[in-house]
C-alpha positions as CSV (number, residue, x, y, z in Angstrom):
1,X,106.3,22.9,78.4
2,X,103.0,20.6,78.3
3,X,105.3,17.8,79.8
4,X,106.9,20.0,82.3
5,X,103.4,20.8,83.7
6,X,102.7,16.9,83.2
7,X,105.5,15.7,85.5
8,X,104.3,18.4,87.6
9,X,101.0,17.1,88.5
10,X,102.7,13.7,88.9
11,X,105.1,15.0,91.7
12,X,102.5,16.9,93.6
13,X,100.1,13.8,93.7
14,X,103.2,11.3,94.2
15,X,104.0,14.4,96.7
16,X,100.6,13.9,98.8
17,X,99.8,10.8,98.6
18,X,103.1,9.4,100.4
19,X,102.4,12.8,102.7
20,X,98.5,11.4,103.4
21,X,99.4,7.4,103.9
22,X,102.4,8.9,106.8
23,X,99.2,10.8,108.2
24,X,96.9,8.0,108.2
25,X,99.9,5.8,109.5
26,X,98.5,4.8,113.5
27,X,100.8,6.0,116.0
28,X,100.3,2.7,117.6
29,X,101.4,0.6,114.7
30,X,104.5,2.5,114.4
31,X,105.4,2.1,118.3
32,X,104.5,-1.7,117.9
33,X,107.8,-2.1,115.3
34,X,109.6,0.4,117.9
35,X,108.9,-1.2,121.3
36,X,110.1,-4.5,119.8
37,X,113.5,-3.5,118.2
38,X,114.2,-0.9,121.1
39,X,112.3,-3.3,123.9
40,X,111.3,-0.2,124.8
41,X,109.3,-0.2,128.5
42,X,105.6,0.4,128.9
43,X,105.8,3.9,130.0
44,X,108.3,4.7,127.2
45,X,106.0,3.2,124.8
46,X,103.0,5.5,126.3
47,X,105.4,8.1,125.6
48,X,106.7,7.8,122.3
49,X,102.6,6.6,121.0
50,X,102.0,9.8,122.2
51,X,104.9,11.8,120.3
52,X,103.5,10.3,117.3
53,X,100.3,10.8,117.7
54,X,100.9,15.0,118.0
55,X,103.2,14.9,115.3
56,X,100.6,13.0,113.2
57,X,97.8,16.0,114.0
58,X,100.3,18.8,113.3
59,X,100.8,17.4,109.9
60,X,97.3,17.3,109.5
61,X,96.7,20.6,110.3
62,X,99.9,21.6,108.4
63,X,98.7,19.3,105.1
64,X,95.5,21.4,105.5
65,X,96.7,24.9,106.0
66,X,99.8,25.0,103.7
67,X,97.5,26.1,100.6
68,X,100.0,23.6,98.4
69,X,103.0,25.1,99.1
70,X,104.7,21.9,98.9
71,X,108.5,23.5,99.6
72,X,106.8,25.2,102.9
73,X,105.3,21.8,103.7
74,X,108.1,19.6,102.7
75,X,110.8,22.1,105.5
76,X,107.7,22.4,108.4
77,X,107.4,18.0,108.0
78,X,111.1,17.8,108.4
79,X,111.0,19.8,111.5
80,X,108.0,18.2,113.2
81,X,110.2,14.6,112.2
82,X,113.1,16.0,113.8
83,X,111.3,17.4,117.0
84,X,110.1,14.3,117.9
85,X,112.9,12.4,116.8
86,X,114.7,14.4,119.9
87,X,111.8,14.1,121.9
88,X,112.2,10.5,121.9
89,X,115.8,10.4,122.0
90,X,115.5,11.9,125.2
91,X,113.9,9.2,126.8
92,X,115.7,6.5,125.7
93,X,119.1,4.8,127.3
94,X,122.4,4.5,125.0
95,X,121.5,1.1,123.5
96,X,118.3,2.1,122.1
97,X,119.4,5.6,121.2
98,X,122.0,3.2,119.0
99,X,119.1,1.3,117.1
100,X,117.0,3.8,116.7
101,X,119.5,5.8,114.7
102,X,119.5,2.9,112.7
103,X,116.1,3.0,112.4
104,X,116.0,6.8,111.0
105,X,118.6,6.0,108.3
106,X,116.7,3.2,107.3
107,X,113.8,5.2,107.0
108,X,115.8,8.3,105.6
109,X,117.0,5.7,102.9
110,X,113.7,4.7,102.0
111,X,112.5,8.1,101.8
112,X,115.6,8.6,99.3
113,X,114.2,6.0,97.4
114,X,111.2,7.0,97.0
115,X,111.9,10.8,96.0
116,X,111.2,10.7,91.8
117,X,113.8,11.0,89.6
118,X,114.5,14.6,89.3
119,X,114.3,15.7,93.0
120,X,117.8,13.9,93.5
């Protein structure tokens, strides 16, 4: 039982800490990697910063307000992921709409990777 509450504690702070450094994570940084492998125009780049940038505060204030429920947090992240996700499909032309799909599995298979051991 001890060890069960042990690994836990582990998860939960494994749990926020990966959920803080994707809050912290500038929305400009992550449109820098985007505009270059989607050469993405200025005004798409304005657009997409800006996606970001919401989704970044409504984790926030979701982080904040979610009292630890990390299953509620875990399903509202996912759908704030996924709304921008279409939000910026939307404004991008077949080609790029191509590689960024390639983008989201890369980062769904690093997200994979990092998930411990017995959420798999």
């Amino acid at each position: 039982m001890f060890s069960n509450i042990i690994k836990s504690v582990l998860i939960l702070f494994l749990f926020v800490g990966v959920v803080s450094a994707q809050m912290r994570m500038d929305p400009k940084e992550r449109v820098k990697e985007l505009t270059k492998r989607l050469n993405l125009t200025e005004k798409q780049t304005k657009q997409i910063e800006d996606f970001f940038s919401k989704q970044g505060e409504a984790m926030q204030e979701l982080f904040e307000s979610s009292g630890g429920d990390r299953e509620f947090m875990r399903d509202e992240m996912m759908k704030l992921r996924e709304e921008t996700n279409k939000k910026v499909d939307k404004i991008l032309n077949d080609k790029q709409k191509a590689e960024y799909k390639k983008i989201l599995e890369e980062q769904q298979a690093r997200r994979q990777q990092q998930r411990p051991m017995g959420n798999r």
